[in-house]
PLY file of the C-alpha trace (Angstrom):
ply
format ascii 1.0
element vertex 480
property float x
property float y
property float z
element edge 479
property int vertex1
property int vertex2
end_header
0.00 0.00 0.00
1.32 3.47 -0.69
2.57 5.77 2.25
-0.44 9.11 2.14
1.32 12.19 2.74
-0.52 15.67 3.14
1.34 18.97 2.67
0.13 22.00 4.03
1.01 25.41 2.97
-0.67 28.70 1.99
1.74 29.21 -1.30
-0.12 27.63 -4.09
3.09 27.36 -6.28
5.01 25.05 -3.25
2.03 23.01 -2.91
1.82 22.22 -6.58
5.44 21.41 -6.79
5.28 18.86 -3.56
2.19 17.45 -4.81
3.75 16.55 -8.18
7.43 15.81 -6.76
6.11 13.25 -4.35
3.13 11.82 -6.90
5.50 11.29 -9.05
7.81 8.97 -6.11
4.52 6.92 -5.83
3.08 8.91 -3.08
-0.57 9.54 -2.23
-0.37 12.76 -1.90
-3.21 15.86 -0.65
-3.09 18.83 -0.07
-4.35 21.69 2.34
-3.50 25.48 1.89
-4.37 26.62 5.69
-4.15 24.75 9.31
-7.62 24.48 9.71
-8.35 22.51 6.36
-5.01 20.35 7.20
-6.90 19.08 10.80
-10.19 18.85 8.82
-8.29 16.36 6.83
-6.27 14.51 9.61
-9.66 13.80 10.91
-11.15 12.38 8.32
-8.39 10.81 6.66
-4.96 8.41 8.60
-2.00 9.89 6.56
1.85 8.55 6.79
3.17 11.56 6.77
2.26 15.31 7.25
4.81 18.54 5.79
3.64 21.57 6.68
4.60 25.01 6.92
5.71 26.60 10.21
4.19 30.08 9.60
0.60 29.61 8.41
-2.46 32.30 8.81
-4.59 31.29 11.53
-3.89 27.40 12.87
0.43 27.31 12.61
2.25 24.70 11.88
3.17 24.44 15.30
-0.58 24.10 16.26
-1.06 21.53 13.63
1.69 19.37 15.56
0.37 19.67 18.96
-3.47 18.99 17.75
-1.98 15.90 16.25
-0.26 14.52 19.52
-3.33 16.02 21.53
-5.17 13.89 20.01
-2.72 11.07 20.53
-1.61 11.09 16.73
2.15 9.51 16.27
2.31 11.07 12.54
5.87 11.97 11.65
5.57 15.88 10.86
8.40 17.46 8.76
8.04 21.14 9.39
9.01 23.88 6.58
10.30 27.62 7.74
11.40 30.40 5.36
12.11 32.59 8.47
15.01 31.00 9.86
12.81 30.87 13.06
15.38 28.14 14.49
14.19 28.30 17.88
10.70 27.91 16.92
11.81 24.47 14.76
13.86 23.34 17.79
10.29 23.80 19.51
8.39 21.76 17.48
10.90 19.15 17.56
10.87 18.91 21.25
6.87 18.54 20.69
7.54 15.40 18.25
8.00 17.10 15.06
10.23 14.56 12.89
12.53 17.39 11.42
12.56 20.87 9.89
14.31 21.90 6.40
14.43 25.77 5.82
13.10 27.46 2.63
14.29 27.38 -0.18
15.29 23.79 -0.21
15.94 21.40 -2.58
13.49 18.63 -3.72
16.63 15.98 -3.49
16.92 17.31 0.33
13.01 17.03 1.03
12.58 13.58 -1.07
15.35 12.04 1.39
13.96 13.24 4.56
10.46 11.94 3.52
12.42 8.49 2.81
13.43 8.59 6.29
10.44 9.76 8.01
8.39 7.03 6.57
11.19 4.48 6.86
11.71 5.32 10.72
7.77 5.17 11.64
7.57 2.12 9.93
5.34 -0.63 12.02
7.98 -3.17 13.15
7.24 -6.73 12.31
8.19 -9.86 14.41
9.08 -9.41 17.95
11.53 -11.01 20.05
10.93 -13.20 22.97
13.63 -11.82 25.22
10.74 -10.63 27.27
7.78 -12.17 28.12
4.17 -10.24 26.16
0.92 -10.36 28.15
-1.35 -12.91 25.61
-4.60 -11.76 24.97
-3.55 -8.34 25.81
-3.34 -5.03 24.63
-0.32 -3.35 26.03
0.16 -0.34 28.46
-1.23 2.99 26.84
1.94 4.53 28.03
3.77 2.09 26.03
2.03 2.43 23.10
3.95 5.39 21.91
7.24 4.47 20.20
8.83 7.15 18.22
10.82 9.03 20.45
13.56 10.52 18.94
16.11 8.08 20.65
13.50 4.79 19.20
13.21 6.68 16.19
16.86 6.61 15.43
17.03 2.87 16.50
13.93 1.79 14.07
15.25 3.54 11.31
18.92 1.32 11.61
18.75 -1.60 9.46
21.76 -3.06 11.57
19.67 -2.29 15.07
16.49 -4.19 14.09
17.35 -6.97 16.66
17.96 -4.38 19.52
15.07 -2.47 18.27
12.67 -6.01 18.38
14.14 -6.46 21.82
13.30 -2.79 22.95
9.52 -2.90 21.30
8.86 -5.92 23.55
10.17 -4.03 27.29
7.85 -1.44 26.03
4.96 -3.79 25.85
5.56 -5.92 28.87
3.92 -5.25 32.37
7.04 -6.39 34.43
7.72 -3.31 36.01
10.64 -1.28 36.83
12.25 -4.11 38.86
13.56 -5.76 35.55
16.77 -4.49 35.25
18.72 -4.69 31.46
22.57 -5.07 30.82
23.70 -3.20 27.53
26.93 -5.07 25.79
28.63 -3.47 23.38
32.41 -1.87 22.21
32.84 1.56 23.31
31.30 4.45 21.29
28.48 2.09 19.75
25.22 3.44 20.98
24.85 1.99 24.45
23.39 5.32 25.75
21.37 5.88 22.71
19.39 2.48 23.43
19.15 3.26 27.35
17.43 6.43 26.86
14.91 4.57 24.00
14.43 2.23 26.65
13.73 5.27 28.93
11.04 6.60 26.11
9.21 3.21 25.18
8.68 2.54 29.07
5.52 3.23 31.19
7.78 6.22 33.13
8.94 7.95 30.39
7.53 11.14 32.10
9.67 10.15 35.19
13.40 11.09 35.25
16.70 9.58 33.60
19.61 9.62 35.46
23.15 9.03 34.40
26.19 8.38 35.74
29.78 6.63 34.29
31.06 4.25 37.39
34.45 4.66 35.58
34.50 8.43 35.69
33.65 9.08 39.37
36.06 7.34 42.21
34.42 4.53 44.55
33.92 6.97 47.41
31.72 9.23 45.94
30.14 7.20 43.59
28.68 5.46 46.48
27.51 9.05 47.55
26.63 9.66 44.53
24.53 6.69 43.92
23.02 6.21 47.35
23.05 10.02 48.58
24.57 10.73 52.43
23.24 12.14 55.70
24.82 15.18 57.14
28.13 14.32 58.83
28.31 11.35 57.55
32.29 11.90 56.41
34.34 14.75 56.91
32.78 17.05 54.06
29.23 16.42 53.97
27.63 19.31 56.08
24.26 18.73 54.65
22.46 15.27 53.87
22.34 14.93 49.81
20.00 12.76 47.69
21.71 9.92 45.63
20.32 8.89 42.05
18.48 6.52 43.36
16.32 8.76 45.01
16.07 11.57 42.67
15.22 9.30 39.82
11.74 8.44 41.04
10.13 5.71 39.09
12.50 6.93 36.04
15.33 5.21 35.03
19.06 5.14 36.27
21.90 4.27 33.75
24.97 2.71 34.89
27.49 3.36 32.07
30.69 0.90 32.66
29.52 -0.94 35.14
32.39 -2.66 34.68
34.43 -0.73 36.35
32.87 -0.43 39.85
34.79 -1.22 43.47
33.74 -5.24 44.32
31.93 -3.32 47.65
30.04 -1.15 45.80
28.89 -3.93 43.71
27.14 -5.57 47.12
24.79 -2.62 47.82
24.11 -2.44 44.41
22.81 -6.36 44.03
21.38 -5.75 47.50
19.59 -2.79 46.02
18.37 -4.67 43.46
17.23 -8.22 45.86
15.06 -5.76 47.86
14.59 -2.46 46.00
15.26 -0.78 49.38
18.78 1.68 49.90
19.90 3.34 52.80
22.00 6.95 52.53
25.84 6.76 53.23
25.76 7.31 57.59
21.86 7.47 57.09
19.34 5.19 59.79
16.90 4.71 57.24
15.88 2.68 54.25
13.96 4.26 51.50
12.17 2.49 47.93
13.96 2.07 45.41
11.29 2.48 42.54
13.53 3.26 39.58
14.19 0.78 36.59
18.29 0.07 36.32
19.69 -0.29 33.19
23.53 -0.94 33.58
26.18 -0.92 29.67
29.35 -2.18 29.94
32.21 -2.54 26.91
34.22 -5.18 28.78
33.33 -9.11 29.22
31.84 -9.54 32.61
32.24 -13.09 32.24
36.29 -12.47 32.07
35.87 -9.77 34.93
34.54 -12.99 36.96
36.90 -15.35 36.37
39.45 -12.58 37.61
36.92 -11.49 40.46
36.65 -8.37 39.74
32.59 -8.60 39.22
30.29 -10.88 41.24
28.67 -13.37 39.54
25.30 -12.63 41.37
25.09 -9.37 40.50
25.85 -10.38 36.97
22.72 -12.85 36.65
20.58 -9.99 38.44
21.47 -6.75 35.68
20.92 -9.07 32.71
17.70 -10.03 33.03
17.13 -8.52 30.15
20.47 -8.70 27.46
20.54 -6.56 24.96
24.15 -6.67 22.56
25.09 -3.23 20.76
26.99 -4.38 17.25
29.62 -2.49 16.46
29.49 0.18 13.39
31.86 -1.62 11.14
29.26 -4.01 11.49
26.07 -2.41 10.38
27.51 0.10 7.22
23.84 -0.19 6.19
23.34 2.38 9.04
26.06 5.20 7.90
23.25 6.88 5.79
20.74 6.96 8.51
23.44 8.20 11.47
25.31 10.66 8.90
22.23 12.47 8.13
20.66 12.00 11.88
23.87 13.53 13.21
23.92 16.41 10.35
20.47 17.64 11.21
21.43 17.73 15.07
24.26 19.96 14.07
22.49 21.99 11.59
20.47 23.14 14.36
23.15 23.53 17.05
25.29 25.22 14.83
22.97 27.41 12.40
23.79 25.77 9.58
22.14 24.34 6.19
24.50 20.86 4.69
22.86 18.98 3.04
22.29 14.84 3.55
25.47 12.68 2.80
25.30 12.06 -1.08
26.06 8.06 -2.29
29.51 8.32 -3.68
30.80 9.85 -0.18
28.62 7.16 1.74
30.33 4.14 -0.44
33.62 5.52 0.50
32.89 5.97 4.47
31.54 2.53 4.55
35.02 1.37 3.68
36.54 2.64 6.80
35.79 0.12 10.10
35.29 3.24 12.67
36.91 1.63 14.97
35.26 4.64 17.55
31.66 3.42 16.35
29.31 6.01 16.35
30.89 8.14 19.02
33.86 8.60 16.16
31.25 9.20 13.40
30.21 12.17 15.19
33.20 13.34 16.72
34.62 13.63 12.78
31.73 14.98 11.54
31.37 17.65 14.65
34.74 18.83 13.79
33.81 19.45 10.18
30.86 21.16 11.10
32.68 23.42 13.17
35.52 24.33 11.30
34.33 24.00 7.76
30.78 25.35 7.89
29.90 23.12 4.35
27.11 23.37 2.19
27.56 19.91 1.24
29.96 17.14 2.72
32.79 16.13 0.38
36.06 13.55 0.70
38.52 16.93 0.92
36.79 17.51 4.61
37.73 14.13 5.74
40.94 12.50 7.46
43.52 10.54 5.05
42.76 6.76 6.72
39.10 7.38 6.68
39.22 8.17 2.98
41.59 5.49 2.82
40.04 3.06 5.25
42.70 2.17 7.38
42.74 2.17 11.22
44.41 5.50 12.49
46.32 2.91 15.41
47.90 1.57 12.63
49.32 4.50 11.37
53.02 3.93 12.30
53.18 0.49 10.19
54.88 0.35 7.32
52.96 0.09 3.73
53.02 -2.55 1.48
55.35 -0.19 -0.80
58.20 -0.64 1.55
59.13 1.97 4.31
56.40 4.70 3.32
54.04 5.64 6.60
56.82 4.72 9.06
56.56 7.66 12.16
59.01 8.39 14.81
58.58 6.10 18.03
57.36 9.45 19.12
55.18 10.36 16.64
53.37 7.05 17.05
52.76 7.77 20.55
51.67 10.76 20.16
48.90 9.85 17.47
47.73 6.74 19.49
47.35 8.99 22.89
45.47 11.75 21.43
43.39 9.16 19.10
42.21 7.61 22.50
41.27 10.77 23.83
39.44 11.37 21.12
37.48 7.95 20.99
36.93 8.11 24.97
35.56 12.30 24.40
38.84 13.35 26.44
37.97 11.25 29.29
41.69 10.67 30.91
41.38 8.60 33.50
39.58 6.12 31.23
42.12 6.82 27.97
44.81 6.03 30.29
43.69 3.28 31.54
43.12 2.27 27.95
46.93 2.95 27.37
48.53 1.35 30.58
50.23 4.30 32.16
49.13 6.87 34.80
46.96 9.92 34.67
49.88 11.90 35.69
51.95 11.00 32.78
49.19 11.22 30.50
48.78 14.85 31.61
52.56 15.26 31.54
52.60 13.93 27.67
49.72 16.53 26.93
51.78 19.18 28.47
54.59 18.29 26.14
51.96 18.06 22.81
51.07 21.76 23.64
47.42 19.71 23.21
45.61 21.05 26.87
41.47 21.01 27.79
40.13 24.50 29.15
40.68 22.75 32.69
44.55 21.94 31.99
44.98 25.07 30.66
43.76 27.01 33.98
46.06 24.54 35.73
48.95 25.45 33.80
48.06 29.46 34.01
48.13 28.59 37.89
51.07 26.87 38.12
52.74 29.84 35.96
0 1
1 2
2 3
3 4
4 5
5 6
6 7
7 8
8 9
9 10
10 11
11 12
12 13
13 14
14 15
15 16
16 17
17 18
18 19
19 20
20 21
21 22
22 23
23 24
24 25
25 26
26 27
27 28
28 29
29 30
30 31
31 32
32 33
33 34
34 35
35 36
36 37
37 38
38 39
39 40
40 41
41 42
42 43
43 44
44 45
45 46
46 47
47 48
48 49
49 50
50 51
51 52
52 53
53 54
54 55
55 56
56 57
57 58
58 59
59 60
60 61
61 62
62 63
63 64
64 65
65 66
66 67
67 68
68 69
69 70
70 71
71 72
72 73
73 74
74 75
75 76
76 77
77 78
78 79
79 80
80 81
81 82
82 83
83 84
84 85
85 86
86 87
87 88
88 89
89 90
90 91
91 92
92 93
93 94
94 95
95 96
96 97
97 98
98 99
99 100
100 101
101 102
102 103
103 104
104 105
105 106
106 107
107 108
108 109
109 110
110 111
111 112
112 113
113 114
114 115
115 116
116 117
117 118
118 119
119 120
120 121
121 122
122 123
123 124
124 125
125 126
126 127
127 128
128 129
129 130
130 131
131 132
132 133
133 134
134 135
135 136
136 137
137 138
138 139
139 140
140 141
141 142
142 143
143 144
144 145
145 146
146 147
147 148
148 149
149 150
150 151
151 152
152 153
153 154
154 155
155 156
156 157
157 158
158 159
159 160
160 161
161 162
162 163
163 164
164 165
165 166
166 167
167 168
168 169
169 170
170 171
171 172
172 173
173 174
174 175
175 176
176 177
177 178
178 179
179 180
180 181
181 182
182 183
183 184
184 185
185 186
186 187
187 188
188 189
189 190
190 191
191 192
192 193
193 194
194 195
195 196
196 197
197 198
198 199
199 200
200 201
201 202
202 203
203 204
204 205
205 206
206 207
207 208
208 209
209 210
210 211
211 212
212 213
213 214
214 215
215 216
216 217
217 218
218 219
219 220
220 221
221 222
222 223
223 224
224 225
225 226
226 227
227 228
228 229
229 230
230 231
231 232
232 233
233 234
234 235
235 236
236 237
237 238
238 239
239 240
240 241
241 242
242 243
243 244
244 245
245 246
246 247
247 248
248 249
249 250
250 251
251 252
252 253
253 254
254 255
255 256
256 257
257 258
258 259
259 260
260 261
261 262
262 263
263 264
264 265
265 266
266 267
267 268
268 269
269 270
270 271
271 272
272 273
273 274
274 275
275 276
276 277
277 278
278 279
279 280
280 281
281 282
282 283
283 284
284 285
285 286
286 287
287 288
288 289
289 290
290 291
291 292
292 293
293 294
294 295
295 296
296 297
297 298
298 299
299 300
300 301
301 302
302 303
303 304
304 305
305 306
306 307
307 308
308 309
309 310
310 311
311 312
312 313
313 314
314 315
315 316
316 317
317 318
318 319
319 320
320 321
321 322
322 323
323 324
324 325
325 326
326 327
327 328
328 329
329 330
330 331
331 332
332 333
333 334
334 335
335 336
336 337
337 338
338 339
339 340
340 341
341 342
342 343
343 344
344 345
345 346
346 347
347 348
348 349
349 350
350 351
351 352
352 353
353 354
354 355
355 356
356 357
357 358
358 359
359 360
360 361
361 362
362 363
363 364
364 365
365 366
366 367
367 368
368 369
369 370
370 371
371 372
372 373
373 374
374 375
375 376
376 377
377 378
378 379
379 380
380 381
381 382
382 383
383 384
384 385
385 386
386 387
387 388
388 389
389 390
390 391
391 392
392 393
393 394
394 395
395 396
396 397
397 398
398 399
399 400
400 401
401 402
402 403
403 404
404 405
405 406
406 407
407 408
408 409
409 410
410 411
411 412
412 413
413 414
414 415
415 416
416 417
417 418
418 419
419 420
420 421
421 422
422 423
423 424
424 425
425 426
426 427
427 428
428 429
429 430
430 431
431 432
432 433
433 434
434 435
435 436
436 437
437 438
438 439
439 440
440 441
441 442
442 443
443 444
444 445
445 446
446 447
447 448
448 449
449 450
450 451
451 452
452 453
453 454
454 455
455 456
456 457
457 458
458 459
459 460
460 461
461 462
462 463
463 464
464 465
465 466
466 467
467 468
468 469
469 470
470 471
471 472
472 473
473 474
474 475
475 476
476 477
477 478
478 479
């Protein structure tokens, strides 16, 4: 059956030219020239697919949107502005809106965003039976609604459609917040991205998400951190604080690298999940934990057990639920999809206009492994974005071993022409330390780590690369 789409705007000669652009793709297509006809329309008629103009007389664009959802409507909206009203497009997508494309744009540009719209709200089929579906039952109204943007992005990845199965079925089930869900998966591949679409597909969804990385924050105050601490309770705490688990209500807490936390502070976190009950660092009390945990890791627990550094029992109790993040090299099918998700976010951020990754370019970035996932996808593209300010991504913006697809950690290797690409001992080092800052987002207790040396000497190895954060910098400045 072909997708309907309806395209709403008050310029006759833009409505003509959508109507016949996307009839001629094999669209249904109608039409509406004010807001009021467009929700005369949605009413009578279910359409795939609604592009309207931001800035209409009478009923807005905007108004169209929130009618839609009011009435508890999922239709994708692509929103069109000619006023370079940014914060009013960053508005409607915060209401649901799918995207926004200034005016004048280019039919290519609109055609592919339709394609994507449509191809991200498509119904999933098959589910998987990682989780157990009430028979005979129609699920949660809460959970009905799956096309959040985080979903959204998820759905619309060829290479995620097991994850996204997996993620459609948590949303359906009744079991509550007390089943907890263990992300696997290398570093940089979406872990976070699929915690906070299990966040949106869940009955709380309203309710909070709270973060924290257990290999970012030391044992001691994690624990504070995590479980909050009554006044007095160690030297510095002159006032009681609320840990995560508290402030996070019947939301969500996500417990990025898991891995990494103390063997103690894994035994009030299994005992936290046995009896969903904490007590505050030097507190008397127990409170309810109501919260749903979802913990991501990019190491094998199973190794960290046979080395006891991870208990077993908590193991079995986090991955109730499993869920394995592929790497990118894995799923090229989804460079198209994260390219262009990551070039709209930016667009808006930064004020600018490029335009969707064009085939030839996407055939040659496929060819690289990203060994960073999708966290160096959009550190690379970030950093054109920034600097470059293009109209339209090319190969010249791009690093040599992406367009060549070779592994930057490689770099000091000799070619297959003979001694061509050997480095300096020094220059190696240098490229592999400042590559793992890169992949970790500058993260330097967990890049060294990564490397086997010290913090200290990492800093002192910055120092010497002239290559400083903000926070160095003011150290240095001090110590000057």
């Amino acid at each position: 059956m072909n997708h309907r789409i309806l395209i709403v705007d008050d310029e006759a000669t833009i409505r003509a030219s959508l109507l016949e652009a996307l009839a001629a793709d094999g669209y249904d297509t109608d039409a509406a020239e004010s807001g009021e006809e467009a929700l005369a329309r949605c009413h009578a008629t279910a359409y795939d697919l609604v592009i309207t103009d931001l800035k209409l007389p009478g009923v807005s664009g905007l108004e169209i949107l929130q009618a839609l959802r009011n009435q508890g409507k999922q239709t994708p909206v692509i929103m069109m502005t000619a006023y370079g009203d940014v914060d009013t497009a960053v508005s409607a997508m915060r209401l649901g809106a799918y995207d926004f494309i200034p005016k004048p744009f280019k039919l290519t540009l609109l055609r592919k965003q339709v394609r994507a719209a449509l191809r991200a709200t498509a119904e999933p089929t098959g589910l998987s039976d990682s989780v157990e579906t009430p028979a005979a039952a129609a699920p949660p109204a809460a959970a009905a609604n799956l096309d959040g943007q985080y979903m959204r992005m998820i759905r619309s990845c060829p290479g995620l459609e097991k994850v996204a199965r997996v993620l459609e079925k948590i949303g359906h089930s009744r079991s509550g917040n007390d089943t907890s869900i263990l992300i696997g998966g290398e570093s940089g591949s979406g872990k976070e991205i699929v915690a906070r679409a299990i966040h949106e597909v869940s009955s709380a969804r309203s309710e909070r998400f709270m973060e924290i990385n257990c290999a970012a924050v030391p044992e001691t105050l994690l624990e504070s951190e995590l479980f909050g601490h009554a006044k007095g309770a160690f030297t510095d705490a002159k006032t009681a604080k609320e840990g995560l688990f508290e402030l996070a209500g019947a939301g969500t807490i996500f417990l990025d690298e898991i891995g990494e936390m103390g063997i103690l502070l894994q035994s009030r976190l299994l005992r936290v999940l046995e009896n969903r009950r904490c007590r505050r660092v030097g507190g008397k009390d127990d409170y309810e934990v109501r919260a749903r945990i979802v913990a991501a890791t990019n190491r094998k627990l199973s190794e960290a057990i046979e080395a006891g550094t991870f208990r077993n029992d908590l193991y079995y109790r986090l991955q109730v639920v499993e869920i394995d993040v592929p790497p990118l090299r894995e799923r090229p099918q989804d460079l198209e999809i994260l390219v262009n998700a990551f070039l709209r976010e930016l667009n808006t951020q930064l004020g600018l206009h490029t335009e969707p990754i064009d085939a030839a370019l996407l055939e040659t970035l496929q060819r690289y492994p990203w060994p960073g996932n999708v966290r160096e996808l959009k550190n690379v593209l970030k950093r054109i974005m920034i600097l470059e300010e293009p109209e339209r991504l090319s190969e010249s913006h791009f690093p040599p071993h992406v367009l060549d697809g070779r592994n930057p950690r490689s770099a000091g290797r000799a070619s297959s022409a003979g001694l061509t690409g050997l480095q300096p001992l020094a220059e190696v080092e240098r490229t592999q330390i400042l590559y793992t800052l890169e992949m970790t987002e500058n993260n330097k207790s967990k890049a060294a780590r990564i490397l086997g040396i010290s913090r200290q000497t990492l800093r002192e190895k910055l120092r010497q690369y002239g290559e400083v954060d903000d926070g160095d910098l003011k150290s240095a400045e001090a110590e000057g």
